[in-house]
C-alpha positions as CSV (number, residue, x, y, z in Angstrom):
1,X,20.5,9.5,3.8
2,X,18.0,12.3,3.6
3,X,14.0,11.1,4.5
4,X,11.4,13.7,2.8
5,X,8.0,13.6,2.7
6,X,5.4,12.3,0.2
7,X,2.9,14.9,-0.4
8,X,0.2,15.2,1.8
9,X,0.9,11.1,3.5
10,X,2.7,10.5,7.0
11,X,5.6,8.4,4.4
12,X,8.5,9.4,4.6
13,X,10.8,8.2,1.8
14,X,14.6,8.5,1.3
15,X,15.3,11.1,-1.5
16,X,16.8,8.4,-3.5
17,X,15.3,4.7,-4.2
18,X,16.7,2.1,-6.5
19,X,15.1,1.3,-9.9
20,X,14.8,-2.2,-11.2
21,X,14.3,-1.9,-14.6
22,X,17.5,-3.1,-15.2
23,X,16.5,-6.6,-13.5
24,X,15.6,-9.0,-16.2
25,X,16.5,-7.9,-19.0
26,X,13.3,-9.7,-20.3
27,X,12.8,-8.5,-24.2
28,X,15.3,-6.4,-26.2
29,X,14.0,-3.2,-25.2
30,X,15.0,-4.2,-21.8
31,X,18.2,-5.8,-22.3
32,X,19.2,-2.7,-23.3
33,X,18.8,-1.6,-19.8
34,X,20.2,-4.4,-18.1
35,X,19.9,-8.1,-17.3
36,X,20.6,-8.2,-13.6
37,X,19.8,-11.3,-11.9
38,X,18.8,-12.8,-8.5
39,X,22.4,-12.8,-7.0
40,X,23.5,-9.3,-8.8
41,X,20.3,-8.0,-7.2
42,X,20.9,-9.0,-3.7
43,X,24.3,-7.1,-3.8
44,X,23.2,-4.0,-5.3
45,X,20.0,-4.3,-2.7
46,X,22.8,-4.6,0.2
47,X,24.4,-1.8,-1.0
48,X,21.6,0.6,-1.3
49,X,20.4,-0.8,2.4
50,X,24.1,0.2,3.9
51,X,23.5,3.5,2.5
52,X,20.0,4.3,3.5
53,X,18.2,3.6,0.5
54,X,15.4,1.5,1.5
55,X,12.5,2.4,-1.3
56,X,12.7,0.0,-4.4
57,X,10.4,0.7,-7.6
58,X,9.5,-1.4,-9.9
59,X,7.3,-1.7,-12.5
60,X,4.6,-5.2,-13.8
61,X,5.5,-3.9,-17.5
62,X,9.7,-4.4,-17.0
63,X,10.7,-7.4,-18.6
64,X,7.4,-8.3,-18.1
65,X,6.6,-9.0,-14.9
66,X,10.6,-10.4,-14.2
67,X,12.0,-7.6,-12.8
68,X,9.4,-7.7,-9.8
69,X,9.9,-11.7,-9.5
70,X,13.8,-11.4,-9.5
71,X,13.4,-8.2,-6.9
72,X,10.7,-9.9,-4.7
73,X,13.2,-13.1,-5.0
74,X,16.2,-10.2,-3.6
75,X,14.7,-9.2,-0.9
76,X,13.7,-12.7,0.8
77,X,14.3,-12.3,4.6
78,X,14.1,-8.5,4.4
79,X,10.8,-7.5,3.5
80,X,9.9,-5.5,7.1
81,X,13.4,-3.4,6.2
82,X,11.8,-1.9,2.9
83,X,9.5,0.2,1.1
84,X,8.1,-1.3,-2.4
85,X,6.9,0.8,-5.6
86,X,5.2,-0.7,-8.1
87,X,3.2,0.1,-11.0
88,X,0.2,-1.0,-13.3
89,X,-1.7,0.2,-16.5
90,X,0.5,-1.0,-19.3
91,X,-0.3,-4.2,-21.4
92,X,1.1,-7.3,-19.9
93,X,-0.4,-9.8,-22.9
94,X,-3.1,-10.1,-25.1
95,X,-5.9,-9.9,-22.9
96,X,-8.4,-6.5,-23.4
97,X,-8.8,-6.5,-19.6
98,X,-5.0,-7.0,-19.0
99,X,-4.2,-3.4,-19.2
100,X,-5.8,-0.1,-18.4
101,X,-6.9,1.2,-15.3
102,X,-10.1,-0.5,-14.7
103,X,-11.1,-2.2,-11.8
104,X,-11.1,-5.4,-13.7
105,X,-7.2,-4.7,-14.7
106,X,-6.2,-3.2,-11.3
107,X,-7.3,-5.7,-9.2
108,X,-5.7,-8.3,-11.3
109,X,-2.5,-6.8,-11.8
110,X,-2.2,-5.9,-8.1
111,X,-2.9,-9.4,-7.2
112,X,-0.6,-10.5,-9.5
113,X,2.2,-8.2,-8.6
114,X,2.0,-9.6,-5.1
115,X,2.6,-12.8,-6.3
116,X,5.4,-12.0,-8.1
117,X,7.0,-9.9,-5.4
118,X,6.5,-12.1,-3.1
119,X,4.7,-9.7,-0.5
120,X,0.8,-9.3,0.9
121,X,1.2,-5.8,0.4
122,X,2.8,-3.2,-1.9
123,X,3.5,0.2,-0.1
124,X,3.1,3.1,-3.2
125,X,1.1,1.7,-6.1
126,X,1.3,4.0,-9.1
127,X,-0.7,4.2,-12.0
128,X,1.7,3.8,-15.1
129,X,0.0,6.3,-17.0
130,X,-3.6,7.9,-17.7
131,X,-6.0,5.6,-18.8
132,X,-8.8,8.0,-20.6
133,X,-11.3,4.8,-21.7
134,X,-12.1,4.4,-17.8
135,X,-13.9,6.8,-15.5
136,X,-11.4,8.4,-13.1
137,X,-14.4,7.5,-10.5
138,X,-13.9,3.8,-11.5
139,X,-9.9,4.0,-11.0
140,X,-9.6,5.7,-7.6
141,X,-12.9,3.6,-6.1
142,X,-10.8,0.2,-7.3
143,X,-7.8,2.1,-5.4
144,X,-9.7,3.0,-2.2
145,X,-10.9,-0.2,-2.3
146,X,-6.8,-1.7,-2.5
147,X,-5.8,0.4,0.4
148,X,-8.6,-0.7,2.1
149,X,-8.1,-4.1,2.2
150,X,-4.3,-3.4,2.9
151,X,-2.9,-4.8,-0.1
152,X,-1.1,-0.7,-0.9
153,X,-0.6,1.5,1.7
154,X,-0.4,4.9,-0.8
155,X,-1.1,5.6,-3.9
156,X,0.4,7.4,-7.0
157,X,0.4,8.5,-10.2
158,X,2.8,8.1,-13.5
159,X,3.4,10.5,-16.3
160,X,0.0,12.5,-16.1
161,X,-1.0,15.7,-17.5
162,X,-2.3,18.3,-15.1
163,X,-5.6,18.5,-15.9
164,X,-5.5,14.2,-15.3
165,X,-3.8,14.6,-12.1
166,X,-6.3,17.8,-10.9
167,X,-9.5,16.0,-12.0
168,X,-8.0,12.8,-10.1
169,X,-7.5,14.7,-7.1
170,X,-10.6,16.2,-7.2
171,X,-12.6,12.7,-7.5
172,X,-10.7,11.7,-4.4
173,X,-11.2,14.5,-2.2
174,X,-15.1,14.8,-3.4
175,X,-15.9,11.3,-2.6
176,X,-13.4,10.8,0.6
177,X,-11.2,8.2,-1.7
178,X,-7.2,8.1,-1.1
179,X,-5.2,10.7,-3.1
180,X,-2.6,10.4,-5.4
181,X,0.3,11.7,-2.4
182,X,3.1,11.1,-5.2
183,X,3.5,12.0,-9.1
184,X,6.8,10.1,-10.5
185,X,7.6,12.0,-13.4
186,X,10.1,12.7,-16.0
187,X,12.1,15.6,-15.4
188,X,16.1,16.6,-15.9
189,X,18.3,19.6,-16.6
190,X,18.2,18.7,-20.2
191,X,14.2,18.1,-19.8
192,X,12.9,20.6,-17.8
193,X,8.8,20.8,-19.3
194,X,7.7,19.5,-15.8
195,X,8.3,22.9,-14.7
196,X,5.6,24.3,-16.3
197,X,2.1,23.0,-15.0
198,X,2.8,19.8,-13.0
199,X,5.6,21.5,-10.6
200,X,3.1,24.7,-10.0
201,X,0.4,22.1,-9.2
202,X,2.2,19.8,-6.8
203,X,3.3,23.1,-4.6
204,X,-0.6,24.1,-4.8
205,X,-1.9,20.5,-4.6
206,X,0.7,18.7,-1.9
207,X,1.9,16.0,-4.5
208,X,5.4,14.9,-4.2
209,X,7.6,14.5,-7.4
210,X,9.5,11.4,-7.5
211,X,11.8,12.0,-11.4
212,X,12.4,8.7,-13.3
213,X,15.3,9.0,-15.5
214,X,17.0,12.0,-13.6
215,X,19.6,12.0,-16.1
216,X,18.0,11.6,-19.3
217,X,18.2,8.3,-20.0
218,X,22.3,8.4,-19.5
219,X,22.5,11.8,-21.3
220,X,23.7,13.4,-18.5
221,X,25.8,10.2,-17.3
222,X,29.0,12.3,-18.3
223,X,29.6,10.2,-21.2
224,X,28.0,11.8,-24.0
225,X,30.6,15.0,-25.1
226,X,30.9,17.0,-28.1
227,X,32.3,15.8,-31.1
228,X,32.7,12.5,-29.6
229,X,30.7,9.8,-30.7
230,X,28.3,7.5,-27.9
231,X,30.0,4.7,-26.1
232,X,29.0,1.6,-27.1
233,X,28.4,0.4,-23.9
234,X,25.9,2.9,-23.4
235,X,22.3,2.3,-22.9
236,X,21.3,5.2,-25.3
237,X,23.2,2.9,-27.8
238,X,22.2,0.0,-27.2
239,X,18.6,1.2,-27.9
240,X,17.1,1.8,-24.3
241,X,16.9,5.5,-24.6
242,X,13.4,7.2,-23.7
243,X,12.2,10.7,-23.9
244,X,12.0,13.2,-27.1
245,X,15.5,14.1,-28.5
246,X,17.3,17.0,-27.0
247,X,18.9,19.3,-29.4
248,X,22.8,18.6,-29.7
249,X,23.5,22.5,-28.8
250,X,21.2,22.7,-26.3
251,X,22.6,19.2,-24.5
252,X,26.6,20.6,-25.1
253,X,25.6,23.8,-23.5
254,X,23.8,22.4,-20.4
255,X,26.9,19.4,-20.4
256,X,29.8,22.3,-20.3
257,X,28.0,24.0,-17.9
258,X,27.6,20.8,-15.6
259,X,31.3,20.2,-16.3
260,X,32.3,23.8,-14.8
261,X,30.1,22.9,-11.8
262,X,31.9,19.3,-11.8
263,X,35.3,20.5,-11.8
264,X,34.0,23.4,-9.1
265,X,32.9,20.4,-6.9
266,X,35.0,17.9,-7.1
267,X,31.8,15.6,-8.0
268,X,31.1,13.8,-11.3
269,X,28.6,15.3,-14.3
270,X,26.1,12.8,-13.1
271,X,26.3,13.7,-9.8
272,X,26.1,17.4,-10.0
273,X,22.7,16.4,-12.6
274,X,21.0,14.6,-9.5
275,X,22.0,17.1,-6.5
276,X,20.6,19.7,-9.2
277,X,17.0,18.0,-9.0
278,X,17.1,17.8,-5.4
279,X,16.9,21.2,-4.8
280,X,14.0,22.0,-6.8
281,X,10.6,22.4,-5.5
282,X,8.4,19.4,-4.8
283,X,10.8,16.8,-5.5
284,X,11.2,14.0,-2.9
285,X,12.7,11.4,-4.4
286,X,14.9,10.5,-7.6
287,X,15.2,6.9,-9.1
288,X,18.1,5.9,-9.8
289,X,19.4,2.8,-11.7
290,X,22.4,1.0,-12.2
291,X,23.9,-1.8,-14.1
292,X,26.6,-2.3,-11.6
293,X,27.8,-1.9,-8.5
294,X,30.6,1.1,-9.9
295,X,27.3,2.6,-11.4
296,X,25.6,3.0,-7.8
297,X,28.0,3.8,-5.8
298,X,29.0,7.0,-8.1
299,X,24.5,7.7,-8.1
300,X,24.4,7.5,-4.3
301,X,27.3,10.1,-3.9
302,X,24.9,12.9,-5.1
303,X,23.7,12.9,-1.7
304,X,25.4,14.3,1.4
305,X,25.9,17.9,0.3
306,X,24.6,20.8,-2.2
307,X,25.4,23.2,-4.8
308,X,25.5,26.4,-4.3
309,X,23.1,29.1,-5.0
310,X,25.2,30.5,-7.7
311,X,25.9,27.2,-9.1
312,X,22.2,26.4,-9.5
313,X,21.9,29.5,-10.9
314,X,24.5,28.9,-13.8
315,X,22.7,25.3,-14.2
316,X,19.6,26.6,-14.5
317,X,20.4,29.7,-17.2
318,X,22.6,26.8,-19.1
319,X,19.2,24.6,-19.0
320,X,16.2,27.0,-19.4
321,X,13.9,25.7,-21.5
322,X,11.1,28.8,-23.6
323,X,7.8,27.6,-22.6
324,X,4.9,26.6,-25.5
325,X,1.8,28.7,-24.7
326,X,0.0,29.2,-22.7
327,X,3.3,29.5,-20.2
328,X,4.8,32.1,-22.0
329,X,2.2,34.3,-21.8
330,X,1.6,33.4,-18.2
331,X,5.1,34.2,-17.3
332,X,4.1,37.9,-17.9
333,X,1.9,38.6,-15.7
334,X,4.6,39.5,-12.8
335,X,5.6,42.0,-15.2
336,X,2.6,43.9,-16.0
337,X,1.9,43.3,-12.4
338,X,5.2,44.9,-10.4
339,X,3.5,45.1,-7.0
340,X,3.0,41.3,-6.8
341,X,6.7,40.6,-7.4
């Protein structure tokens, strides 16, 4: 297994960790990811460990707070053998305090994720997403304040905007606070928007990418073809699909194009989909889930070799995505420029 590094930390994480979403199965919007319990868990944990994936994510918000129990509950006896991801900012109940990014929420959820998992410390804590009712100042001074006392050992961010993440990293480094050394973000062939302010800003700002749902939410799984209809079995069937929709001729071409590169390669759709993402710039790590033990095994072959130029080439023309403004206009300037190229 491949280590990169986080950003601008000392951590050095394997490019691919396990997400536990699927542990729970909690609500229906869940379930439709996957139910996986304590035992399940422990052999798909096993697994991952034999191959060299040591960095687990989670999340307080999947299945509401179960996924972290049944993972903390997994990992009994191997705690000193792992890295833990978890997250915080999304509603957990009723409460006004029990979600958001204030120190009043962050503490609390910290505390409680701890609890849950099982753990006195939690080694990258990511903001879920941007909370803009509390002061960025009040967010990263709660966060210095975690690190501080031990409880997280880095911190991270989760779906921001650039201008969130830049004013973040700003506070940080004006007031000595830890940084946000890791962005986990949403990023695929068949969603490739990332590219256009956050990836420029993690090469400028040292901020690793880590990509939930590399593959679309199960787009790109190798089941979905043209003309035929979704498998039942599916997650995107069965409700648990995220992200806007992707055209269907944009998704066919990208999908025949992955197929070429497949058959090229001797490796699977899905596979070729991750290696793809692990070759672009800033990306350290991809999360990848599974509902079973088939399902990993087939994820953690992605790893262990690379495309070729000219295949990522062909991927990315099949994928390209026309930028909204102001990218297209931006994109120009090498052009009217010709001595910078």
């Amino acid at each position: 297994m491949e280590y990169r590094q986080l950003g601008r930390s000392g951590l050095r994480i394997p490019v691919l960790s396990f997400g536990t979403a699927t542990f729970g199965g909690g609500n229906e919007f869940f379930k439709a990811w996957g139910s996986t319990q304590v035992e399940e868990a422990r052999r798909l944990i096993d697994i991952c460990l034999e191959a060299g994936v040591t960095l687990f994510d989670t999340a307080n918000v999947y299945s509401q707070g179960l996924s972290e129990a049944i993972l903390g509950k997994a990992l009994e006896g191997r705690r000193s053998e792992v890295l833990i991801s978890t997250k915080a900012t999304f509603p957990m109940g009723e409460d006004p305090n029990g979600y958001g990014s204030s120190r009043q929420s962050l503490v609390r959820a910290c505390e409680d994720s701890l609890r849950r998992l099982g753990t006195d410390h939690i080694d990258l804590y990511h903001m879920h997403g941007f909370d803009a009712h509390t002061p960025v100042e009040e967010t990263l001074r709660a966060l210095d304040d975690l690190v501080h006392s031990g409880k997280v050992r880095y911190i991270a961010c989760s779906n921001f905007s650039g201008w969130h993440l830049m004013k973040s990293l700003s506070v940080s480094e004006r007031y000595g606070w830890a940084r946000y050394v890791g962005h986990q973000a949403y990023y695929s062939l068949a969603n490739r928007e990332f590219e256009w302010e956050l990836l420029p800003l993690g090469l400028d700002q040292g901020v690793g990418t880590i990509v939930w749902s590399p593959l679309s939410a199960g787009l790109l799984s190798g089941k979905i073809r043209r003309g035929q209809p979704v498998p039942e079995s599916s997650r995107l069937a069965q409700g648990g699909g995220q992200g806007p929709q992707v055209p269907d001729e944009r998704l066919f071409t990208i999908i025949d194009a992955l197929d070429e590169v497949a058959a090229e390669t001797g490796k699977t759709v899905a596979q070729v989909a991750l290696n793809w993402l692990l070759q672009r710039p800033t990306v350290v790590n991809l999360v990848i889930g599974a509902r079973n033990e088939e399902q990993l095994r087939q994820n953690l072959a992605s790893v262990g070799w690379n495309l070729t130029p000219e295949q990522v080439a062909r991927l990315d023309a099949a994928s390209d995505t026309p930028p909204i403004y102001p990218y297209w206009h931006q994109r120009n300037f090498p052009m009217l420029h010709p001595k910078l190229v």
